[in-house]
PDB file of the backbone (N, CA, C, O) and the ligand in Angstrom, with CONECT records:
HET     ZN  A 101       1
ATOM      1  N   UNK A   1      26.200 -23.463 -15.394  1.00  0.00           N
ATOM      2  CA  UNK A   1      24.791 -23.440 -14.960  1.00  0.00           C
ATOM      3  C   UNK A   1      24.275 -21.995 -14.885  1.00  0.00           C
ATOM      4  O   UNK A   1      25.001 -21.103 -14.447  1.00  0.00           O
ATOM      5  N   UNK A   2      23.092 -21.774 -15.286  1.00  0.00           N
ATOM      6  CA  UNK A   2      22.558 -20.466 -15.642  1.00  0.00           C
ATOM      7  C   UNK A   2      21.938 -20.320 -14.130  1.00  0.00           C
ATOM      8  O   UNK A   2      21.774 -21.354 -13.482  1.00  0.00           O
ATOM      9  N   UNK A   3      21.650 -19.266 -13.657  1.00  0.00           N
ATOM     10  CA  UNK A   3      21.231 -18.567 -12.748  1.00  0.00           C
ATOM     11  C   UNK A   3      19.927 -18.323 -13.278  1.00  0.00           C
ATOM     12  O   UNK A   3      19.918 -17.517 -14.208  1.00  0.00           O
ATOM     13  N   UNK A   4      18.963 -18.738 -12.983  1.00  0.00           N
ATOM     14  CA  UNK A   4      17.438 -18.494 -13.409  1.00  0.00           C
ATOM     15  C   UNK A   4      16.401 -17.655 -12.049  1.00  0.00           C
ATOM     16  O   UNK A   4      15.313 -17.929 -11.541  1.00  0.00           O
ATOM     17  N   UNK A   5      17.078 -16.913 -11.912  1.00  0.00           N
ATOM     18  CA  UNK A   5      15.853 -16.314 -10.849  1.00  0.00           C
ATOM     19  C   UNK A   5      15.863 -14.685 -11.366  1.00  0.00           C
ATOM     20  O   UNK A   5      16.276 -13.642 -10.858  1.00  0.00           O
ATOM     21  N   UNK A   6      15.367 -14.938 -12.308  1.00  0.00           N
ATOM     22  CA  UNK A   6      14.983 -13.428 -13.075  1.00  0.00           C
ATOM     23  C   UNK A   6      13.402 -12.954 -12.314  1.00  0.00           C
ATOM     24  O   UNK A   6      13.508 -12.043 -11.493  1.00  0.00           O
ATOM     25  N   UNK A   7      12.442 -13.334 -12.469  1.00  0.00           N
ATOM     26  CA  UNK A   7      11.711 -12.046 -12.092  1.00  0.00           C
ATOM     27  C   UNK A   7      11.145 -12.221 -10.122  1.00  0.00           C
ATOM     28  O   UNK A   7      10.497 -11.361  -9.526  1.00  0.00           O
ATOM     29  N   UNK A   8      11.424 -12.974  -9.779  1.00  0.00           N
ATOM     30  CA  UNK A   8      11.276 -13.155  -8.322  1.00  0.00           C
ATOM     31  C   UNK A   8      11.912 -12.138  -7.954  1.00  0.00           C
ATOM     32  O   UNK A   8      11.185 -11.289  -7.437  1.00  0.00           O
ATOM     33  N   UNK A   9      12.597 -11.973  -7.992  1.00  0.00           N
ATOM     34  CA  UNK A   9      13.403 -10.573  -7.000  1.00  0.00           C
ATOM     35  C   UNK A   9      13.158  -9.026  -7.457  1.00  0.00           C
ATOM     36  O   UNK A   9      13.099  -7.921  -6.919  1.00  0.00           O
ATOM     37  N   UNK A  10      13.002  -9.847  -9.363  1.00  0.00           N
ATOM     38  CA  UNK A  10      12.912  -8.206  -9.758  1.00  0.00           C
ATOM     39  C   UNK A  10      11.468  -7.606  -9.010  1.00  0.00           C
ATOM     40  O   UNK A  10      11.446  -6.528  -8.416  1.00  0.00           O
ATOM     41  N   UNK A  11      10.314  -8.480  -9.152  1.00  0.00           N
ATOM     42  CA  UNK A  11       8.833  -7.812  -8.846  1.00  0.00           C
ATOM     43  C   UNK A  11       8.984  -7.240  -7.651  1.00  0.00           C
ATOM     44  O   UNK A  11       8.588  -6.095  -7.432  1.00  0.00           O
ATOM     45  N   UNK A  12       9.715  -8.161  -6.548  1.00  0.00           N
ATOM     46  CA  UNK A  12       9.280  -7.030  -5.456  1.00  0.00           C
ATOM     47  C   UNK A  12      10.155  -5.921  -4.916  1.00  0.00           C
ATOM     48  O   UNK A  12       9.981  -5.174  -3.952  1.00  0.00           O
ATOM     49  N   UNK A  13      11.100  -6.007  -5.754  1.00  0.00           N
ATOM     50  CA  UNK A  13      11.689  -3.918  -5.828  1.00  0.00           C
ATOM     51  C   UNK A  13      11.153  -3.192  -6.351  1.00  0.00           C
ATOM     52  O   UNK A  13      10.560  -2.292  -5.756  1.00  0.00           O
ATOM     53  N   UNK A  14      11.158  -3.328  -7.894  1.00  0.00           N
ATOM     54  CA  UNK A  14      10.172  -3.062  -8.821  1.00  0.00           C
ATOM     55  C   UNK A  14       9.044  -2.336  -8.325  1.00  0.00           C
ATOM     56  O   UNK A  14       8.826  -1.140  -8.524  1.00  0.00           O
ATOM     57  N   UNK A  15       8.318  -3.160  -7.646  1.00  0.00           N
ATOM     58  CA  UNK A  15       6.911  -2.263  -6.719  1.00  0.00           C
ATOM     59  C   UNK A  15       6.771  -1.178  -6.175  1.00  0.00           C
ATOM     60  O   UNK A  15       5.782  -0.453  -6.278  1.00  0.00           O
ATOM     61  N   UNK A  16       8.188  -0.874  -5.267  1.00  0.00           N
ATOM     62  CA  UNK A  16       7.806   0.452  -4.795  1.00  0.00           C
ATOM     63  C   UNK A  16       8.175   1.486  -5.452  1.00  0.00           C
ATOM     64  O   UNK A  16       7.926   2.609  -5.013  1.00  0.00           O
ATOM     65  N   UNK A  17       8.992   1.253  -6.903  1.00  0.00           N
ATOM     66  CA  UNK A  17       9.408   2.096  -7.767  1.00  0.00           C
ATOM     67  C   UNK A  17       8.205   2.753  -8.584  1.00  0.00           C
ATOM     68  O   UNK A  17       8.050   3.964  -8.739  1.00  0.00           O
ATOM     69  N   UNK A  18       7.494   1.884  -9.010  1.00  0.00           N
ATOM     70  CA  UNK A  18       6.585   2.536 -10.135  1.00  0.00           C
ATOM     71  C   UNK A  18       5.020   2.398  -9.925  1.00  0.00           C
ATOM     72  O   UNK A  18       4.457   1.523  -9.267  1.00  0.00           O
ATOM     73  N   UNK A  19       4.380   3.542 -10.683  1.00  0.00           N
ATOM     74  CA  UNK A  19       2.880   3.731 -10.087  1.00  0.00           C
ATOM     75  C   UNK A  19       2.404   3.369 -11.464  1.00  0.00           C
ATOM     76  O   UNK A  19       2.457   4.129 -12.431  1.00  0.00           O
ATOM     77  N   UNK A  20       1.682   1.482 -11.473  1.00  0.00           N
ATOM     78  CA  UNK A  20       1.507   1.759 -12.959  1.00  0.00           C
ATOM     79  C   UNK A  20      -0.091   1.326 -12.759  1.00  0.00           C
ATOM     80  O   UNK A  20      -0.609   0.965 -13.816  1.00  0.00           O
ATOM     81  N   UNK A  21      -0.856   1.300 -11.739  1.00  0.00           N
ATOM     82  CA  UNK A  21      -1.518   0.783 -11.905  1.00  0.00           C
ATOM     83  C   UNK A  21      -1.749  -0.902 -11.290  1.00  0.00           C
ATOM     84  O   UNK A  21      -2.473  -1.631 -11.968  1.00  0.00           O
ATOM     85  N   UNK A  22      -1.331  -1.279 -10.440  1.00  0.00           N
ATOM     86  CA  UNK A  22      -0.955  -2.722 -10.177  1.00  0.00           C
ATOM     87  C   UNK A  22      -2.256  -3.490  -9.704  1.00  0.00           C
ATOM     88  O   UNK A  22      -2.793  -4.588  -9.850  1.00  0.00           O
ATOM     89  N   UNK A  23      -2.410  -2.560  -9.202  1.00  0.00           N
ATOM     90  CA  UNK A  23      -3.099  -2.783  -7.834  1.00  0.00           C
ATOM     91  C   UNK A  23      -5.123  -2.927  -8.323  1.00  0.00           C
ATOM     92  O   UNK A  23      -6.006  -3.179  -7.503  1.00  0.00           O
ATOM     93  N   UNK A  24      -5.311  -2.706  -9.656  1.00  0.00           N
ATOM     94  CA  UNK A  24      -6.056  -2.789 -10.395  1.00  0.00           C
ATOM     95  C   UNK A  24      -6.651  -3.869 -10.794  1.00  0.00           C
ATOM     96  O   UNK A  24      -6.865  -3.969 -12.002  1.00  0.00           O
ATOM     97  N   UNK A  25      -7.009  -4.794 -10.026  1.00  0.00           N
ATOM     98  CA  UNK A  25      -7.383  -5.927 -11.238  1.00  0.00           C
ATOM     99  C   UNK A  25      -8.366  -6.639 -10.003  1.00  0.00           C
ATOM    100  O   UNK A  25      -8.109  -6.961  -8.843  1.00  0.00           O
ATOM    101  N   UNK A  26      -9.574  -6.719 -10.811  1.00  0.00           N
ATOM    102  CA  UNK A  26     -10.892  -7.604 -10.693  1.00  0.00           C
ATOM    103  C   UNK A  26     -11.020  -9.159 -10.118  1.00  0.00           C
ATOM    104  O   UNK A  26     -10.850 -10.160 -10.815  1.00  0.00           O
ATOM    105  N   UNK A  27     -11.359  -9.154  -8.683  1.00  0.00           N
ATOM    106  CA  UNK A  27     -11.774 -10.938  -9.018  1.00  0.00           C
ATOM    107  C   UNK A  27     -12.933 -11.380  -9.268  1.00  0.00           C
ATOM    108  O   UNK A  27     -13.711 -11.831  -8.427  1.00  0.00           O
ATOM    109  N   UNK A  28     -13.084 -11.302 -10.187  1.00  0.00           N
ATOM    110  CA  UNK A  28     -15.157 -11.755 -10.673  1.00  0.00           C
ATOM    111  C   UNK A  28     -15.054 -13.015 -10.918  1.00  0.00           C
ATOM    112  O   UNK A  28     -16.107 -13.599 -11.172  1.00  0.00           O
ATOM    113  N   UNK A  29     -13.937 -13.705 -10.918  1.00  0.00           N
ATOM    114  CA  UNK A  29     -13.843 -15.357 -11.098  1.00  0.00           C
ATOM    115  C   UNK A  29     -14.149 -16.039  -9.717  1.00  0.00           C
ATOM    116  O   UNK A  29     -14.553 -17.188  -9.544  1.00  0.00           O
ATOM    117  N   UNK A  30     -13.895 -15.169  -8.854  1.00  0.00           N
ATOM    118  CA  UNK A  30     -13.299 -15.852  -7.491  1.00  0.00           C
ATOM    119  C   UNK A  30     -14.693 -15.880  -6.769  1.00  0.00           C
ATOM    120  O   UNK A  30     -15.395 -16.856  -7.034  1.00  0.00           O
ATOM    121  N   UNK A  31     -15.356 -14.647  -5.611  1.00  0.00           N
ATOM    122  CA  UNK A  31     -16.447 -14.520  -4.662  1.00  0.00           C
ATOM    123  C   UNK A  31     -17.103 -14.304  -5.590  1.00  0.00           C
ATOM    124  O   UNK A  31     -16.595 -13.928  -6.646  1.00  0.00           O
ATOM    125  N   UNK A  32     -18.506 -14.499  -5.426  1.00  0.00           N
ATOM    126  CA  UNK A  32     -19.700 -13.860  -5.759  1.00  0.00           C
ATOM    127  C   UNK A  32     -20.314 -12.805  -4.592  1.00  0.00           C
ATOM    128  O   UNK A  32     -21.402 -12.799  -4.015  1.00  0.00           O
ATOM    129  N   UNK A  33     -19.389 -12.104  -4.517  1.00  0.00           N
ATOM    130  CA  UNK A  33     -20.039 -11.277  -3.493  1.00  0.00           C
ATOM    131  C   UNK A  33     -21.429 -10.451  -3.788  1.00  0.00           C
ATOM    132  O   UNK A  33     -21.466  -9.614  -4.690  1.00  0.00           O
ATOM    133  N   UNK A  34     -22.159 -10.640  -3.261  1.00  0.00           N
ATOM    134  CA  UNK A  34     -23.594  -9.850  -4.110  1.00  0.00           C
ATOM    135  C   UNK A  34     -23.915  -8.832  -2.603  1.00  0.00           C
ATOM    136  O   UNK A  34     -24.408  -9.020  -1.491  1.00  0.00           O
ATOM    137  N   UNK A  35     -23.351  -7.785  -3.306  1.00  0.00           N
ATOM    138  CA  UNK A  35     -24.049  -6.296  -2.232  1.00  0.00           C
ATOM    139  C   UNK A  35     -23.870  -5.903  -1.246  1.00  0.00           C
ATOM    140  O   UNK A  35     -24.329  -4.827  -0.864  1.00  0.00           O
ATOM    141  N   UNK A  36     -22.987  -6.843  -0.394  1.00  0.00           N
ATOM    142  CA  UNK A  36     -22.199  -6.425   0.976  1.00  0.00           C
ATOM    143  C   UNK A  36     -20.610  -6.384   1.140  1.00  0.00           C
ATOM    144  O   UNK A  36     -19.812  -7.203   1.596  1.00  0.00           O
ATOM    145  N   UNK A  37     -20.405  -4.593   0.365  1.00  0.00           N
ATOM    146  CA  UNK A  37     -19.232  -4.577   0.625  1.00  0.00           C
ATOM    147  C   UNK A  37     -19.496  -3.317   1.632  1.00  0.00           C
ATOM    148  O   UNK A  37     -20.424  -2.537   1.844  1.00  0.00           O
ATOM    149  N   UNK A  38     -18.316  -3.516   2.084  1.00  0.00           N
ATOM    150  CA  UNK A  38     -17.934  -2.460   3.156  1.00  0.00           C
ATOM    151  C   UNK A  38     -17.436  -1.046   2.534  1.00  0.00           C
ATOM    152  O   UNK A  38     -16.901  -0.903   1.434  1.00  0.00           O
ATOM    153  N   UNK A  39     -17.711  -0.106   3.414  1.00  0.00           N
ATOM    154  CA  UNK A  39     -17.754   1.323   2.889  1.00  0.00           C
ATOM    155  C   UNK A  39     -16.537   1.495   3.299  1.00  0.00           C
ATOM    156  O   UNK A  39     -16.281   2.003   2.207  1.00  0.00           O
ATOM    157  N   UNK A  40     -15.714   1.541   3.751  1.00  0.00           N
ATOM    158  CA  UNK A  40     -14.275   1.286   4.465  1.00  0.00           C
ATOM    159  C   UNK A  40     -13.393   0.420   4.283  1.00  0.00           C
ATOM    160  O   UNK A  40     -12.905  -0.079   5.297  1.00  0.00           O
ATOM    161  N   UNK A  41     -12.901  -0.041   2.933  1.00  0.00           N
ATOM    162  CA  UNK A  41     -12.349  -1.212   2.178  1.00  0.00           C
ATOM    163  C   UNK A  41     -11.084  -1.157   2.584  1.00  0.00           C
ATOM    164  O   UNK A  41     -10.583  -2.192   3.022  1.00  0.00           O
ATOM    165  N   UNK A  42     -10.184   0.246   2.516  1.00  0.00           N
ATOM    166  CA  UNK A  42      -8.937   0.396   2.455  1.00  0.00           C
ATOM    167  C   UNK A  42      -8.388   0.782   3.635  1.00  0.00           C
ATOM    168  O   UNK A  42      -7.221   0.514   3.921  1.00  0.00           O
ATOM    169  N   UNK A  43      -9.172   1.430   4.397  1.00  0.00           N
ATOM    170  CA  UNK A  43      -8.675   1.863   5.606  1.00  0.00           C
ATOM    171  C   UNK A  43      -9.434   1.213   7.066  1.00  0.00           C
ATOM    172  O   UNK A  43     -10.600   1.296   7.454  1.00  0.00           O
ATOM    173  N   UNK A  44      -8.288   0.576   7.637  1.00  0.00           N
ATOM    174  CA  UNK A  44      -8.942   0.211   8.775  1.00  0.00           C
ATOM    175  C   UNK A  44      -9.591   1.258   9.827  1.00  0.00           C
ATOM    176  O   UNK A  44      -9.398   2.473   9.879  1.00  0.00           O
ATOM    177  N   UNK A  45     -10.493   0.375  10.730  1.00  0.00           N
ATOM    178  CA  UNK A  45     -11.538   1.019  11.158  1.00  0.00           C
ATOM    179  C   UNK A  45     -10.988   2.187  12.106  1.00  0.00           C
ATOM    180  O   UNK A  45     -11.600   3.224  12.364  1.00  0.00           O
ATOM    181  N   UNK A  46      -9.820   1.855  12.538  1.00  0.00           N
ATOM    182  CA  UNK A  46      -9.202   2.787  13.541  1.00  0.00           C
ATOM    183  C   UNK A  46      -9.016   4.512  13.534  1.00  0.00           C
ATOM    184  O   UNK A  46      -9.088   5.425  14.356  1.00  0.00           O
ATOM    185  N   UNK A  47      -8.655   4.301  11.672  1.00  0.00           N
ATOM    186  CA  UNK A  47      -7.694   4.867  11.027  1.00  0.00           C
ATOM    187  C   UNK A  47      -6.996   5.470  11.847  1.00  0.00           C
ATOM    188  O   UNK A  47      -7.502   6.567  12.081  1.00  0.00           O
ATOM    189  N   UNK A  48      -5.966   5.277  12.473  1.00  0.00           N
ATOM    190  CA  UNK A  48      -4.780   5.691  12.843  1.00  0.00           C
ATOM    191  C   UNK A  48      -3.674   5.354  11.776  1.00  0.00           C
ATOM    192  O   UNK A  48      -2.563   5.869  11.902  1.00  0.00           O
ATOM    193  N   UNK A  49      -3.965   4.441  10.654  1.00  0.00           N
ATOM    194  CA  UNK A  49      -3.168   4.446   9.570  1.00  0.00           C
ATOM    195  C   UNK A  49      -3.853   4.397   8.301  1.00  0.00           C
ATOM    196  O   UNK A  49      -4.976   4.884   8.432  1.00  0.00           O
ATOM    197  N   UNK A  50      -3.604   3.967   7.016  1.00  0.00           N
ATOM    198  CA  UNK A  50      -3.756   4.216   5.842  1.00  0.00           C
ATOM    199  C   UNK A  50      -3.289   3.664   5.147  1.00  0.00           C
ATOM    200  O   UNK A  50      -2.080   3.758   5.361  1.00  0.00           O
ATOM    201  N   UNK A  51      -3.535   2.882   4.097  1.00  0.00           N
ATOM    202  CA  UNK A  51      -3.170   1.494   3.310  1.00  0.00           C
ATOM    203  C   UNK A  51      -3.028   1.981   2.034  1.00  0.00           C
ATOM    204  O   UNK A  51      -4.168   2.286   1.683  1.00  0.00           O
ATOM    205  N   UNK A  52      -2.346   2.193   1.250  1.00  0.00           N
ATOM    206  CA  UNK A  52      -2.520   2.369  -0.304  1.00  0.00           C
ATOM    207  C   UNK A  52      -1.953   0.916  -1.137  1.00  0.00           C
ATOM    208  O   UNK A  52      -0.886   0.370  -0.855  1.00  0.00           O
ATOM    209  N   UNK A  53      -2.662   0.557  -1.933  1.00  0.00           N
ATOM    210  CA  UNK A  53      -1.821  -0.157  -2.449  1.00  0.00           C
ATOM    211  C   UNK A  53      -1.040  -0.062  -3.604  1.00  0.00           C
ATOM    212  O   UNK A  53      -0.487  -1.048  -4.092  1.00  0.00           O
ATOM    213  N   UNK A  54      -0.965   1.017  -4.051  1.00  0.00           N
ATOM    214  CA  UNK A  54      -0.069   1.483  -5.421  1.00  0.00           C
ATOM    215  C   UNK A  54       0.870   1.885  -4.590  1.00  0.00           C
ATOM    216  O   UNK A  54       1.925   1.393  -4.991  1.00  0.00           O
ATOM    217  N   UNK A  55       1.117   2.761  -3.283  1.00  0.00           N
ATOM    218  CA  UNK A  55       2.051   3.073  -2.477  1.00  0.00           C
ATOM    219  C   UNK A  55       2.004   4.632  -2.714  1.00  0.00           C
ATOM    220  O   UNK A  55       2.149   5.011  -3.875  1.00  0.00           O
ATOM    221  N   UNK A  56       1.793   5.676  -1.608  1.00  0.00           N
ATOM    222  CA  UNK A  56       1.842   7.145  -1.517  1.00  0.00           C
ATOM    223  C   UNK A  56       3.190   7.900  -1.237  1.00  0.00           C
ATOM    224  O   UNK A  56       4.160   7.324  -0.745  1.00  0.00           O
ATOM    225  N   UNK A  57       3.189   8.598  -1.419  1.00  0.00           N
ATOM    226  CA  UNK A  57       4.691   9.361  -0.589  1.00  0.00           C
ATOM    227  C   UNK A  57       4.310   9.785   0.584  1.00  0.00           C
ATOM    228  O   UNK A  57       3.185  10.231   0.809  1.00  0.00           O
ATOM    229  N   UNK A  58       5.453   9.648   1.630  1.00  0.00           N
ATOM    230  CA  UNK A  58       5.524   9.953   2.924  1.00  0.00           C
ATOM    231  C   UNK A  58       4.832  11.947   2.887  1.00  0.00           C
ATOM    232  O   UNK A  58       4.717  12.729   1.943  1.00  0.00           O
ATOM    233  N   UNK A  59       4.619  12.055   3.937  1.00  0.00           N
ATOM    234  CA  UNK A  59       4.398  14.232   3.854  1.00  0.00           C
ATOM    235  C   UNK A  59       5.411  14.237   4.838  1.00  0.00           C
ATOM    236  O   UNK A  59       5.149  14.968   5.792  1.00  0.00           O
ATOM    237  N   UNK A  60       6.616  13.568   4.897  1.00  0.00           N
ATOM    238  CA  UNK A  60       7.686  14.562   5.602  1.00  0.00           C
ATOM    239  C   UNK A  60       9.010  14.209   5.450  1.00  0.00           C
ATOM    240  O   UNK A  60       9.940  14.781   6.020  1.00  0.00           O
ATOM    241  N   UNK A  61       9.174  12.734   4.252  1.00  0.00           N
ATOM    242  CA  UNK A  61      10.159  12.526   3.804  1.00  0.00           C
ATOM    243  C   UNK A  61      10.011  12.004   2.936  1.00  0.00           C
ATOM    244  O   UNK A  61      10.896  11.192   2.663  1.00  0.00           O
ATOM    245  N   UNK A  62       8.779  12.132   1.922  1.00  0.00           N
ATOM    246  CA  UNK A  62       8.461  11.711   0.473  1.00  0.00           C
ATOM    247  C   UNK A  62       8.483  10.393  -0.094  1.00  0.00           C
ATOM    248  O   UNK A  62       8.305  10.134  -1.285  1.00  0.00           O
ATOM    249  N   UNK A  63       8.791   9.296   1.149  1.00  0.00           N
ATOM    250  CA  UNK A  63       9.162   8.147   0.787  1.00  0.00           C
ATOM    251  C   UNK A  63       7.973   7.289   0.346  1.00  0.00           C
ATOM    252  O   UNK A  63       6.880   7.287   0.912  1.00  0.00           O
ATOM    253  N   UNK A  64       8.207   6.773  -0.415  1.00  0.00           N
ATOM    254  CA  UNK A  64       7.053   6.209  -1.565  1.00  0.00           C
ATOM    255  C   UNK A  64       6.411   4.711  -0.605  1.00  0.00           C
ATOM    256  O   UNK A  64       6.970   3.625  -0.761  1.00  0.00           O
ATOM    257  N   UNK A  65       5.574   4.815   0.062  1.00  0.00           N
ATOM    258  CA  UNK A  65       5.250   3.606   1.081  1.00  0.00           C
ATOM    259  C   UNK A  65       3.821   3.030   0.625  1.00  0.00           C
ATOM    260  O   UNK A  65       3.452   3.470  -0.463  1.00  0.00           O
ATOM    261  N   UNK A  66       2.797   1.971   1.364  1.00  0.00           N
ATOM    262  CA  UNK A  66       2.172   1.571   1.351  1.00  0.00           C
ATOM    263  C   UNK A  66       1.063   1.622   2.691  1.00  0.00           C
ATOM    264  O   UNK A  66      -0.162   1.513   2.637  1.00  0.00           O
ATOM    265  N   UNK A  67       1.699   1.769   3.573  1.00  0.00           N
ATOM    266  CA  UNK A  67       1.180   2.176   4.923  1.00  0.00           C
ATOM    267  C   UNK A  67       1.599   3.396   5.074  1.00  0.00           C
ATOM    268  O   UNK A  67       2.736   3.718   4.728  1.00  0.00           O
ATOM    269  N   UNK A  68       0.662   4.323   5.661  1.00  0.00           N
ATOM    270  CA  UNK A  68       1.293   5.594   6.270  1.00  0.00           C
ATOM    271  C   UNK A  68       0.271   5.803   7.475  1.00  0.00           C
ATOM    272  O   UNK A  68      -0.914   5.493   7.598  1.00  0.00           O
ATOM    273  N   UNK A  69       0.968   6.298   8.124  1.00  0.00           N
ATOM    274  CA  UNK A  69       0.330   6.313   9.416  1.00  0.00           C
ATOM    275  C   UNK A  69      -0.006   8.044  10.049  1.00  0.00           C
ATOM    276  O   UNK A  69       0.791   8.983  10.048  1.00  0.00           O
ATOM    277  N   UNK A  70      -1.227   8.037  10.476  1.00  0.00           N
ATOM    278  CA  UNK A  70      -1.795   9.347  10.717  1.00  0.00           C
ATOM    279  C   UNK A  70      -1.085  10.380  11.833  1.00  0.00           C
ATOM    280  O   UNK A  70      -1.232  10.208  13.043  1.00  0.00           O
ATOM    281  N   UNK A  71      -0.301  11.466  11.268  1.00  0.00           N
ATOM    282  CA  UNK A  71       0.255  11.986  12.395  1.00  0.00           C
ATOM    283  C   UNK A  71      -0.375  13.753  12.638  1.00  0.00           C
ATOM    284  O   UNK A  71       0.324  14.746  12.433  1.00  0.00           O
ATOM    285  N   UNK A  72      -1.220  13.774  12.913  1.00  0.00           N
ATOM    286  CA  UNK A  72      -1.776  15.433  12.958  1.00  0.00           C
ATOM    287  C   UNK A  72      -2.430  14.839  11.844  1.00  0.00           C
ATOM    288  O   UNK A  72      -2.877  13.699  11.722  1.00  0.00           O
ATOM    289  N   UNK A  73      -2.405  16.384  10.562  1.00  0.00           N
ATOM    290  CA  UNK A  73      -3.129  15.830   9.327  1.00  0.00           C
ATOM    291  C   UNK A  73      -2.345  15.737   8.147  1.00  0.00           C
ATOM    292  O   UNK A  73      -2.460  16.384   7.106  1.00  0.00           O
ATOM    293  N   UNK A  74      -1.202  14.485   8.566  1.00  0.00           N
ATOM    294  CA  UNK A  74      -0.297  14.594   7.808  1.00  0.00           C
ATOM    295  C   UNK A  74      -0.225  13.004   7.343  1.00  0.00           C
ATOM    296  O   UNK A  74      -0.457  12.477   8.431  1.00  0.00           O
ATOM    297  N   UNK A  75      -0.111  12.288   6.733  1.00  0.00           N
ATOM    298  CA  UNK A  75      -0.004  10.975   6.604  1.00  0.00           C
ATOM    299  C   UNK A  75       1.912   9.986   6.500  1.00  0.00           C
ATOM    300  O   UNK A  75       2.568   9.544   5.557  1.00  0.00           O
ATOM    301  N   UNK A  76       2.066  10.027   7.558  1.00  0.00           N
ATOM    302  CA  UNK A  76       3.415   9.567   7.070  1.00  0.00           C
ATOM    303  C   UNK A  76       3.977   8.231   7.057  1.00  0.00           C
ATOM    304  O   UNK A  76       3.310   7.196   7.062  1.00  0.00           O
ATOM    305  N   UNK A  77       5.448   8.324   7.037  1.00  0.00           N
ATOM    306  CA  UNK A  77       5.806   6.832   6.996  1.00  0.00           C
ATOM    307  C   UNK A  77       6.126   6.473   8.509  1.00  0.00           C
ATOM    308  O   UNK A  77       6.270   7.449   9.246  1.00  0.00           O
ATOM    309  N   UNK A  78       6.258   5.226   9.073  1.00  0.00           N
ATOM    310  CA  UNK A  78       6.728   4.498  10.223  1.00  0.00           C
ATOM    311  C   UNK A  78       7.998   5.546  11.089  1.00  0.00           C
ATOM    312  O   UNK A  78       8.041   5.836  12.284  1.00  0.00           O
ATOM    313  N   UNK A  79       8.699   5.839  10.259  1.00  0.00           N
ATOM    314  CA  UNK A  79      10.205   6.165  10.397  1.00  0.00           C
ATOM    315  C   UNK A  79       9.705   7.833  10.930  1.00  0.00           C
ATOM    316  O   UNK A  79      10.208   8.241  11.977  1.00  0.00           O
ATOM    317  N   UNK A  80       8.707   8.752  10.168  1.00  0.00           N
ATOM    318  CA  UNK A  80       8.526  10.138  10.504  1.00  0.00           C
ATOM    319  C   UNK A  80       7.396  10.324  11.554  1.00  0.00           C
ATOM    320  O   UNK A  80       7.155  11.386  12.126  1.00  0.00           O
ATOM    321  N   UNK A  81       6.770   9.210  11.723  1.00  0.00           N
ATOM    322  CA  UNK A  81       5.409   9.491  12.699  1.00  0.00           C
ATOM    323  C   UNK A  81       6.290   9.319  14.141  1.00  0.00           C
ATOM    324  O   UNK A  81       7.105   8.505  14.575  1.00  0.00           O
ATOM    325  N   UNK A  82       5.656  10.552  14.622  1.00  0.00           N
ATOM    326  CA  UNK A  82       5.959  10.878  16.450  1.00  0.00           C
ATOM    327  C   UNK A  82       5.199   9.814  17.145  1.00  0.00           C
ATOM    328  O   UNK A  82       4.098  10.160  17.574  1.00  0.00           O
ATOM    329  N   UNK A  83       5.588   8.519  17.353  1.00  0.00           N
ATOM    330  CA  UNK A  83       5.450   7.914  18.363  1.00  0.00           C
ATOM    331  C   UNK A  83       5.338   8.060  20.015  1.00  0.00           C
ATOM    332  O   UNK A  83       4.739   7.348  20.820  1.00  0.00           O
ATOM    333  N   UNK A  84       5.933   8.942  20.161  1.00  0.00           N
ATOM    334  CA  UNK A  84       5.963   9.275  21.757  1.00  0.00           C
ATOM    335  C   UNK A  84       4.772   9.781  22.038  1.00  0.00           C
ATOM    336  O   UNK A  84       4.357   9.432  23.143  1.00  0.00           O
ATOM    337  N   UNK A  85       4.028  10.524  21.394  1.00  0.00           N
ATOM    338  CA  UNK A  85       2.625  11.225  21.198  1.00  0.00           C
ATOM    339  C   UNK A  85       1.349  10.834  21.573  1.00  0.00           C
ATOM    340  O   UNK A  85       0.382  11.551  21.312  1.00  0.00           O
TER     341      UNK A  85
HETATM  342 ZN    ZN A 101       8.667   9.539   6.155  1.00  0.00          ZN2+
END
């Protein structure tokens, strides 16, 4: 019996490896949203963090993430932001 679970596992490693563009793609099939989008799409209102969805590198351990969170004026990952602060 063949083992068939080829790309389920591969896509979501895969992701944080490569910047190809993913995160790119249109829903003009889906809402008709007509003229009320928000000026603040990606980042919540707080910003105490920061959303990318291609994924950024950490600024204090380069780690290629999706969230980074605001520490001074540095954007980092979970693991480098001073919590005690
Ligand atoms: Zn980090």
């Amino acid at each position: 019996m063949a083992e068939d679970r080829s790309l389920d596992e591969f896509a979501g490693a895969a992701d944080a490896d490569r910047d190809d563009g993913h995160g790119d793609r249109s829903d003009a099939d889906t809402a008709p949203e007509s003229g009320e989008q928000s000026e603040t799409d990606a980042e919540p209102v707080t910003a105490t963090a920061t959303w990318t969805a291609d994924g950024a590198d950490c600024d204090r351990c380069g780690e290629p993430i999706s969230r980074r969170w605001r520490d001074g004026d540095a954007l980092v990952c979970a693991d480098c932001k001073d919590w005690s602060g």
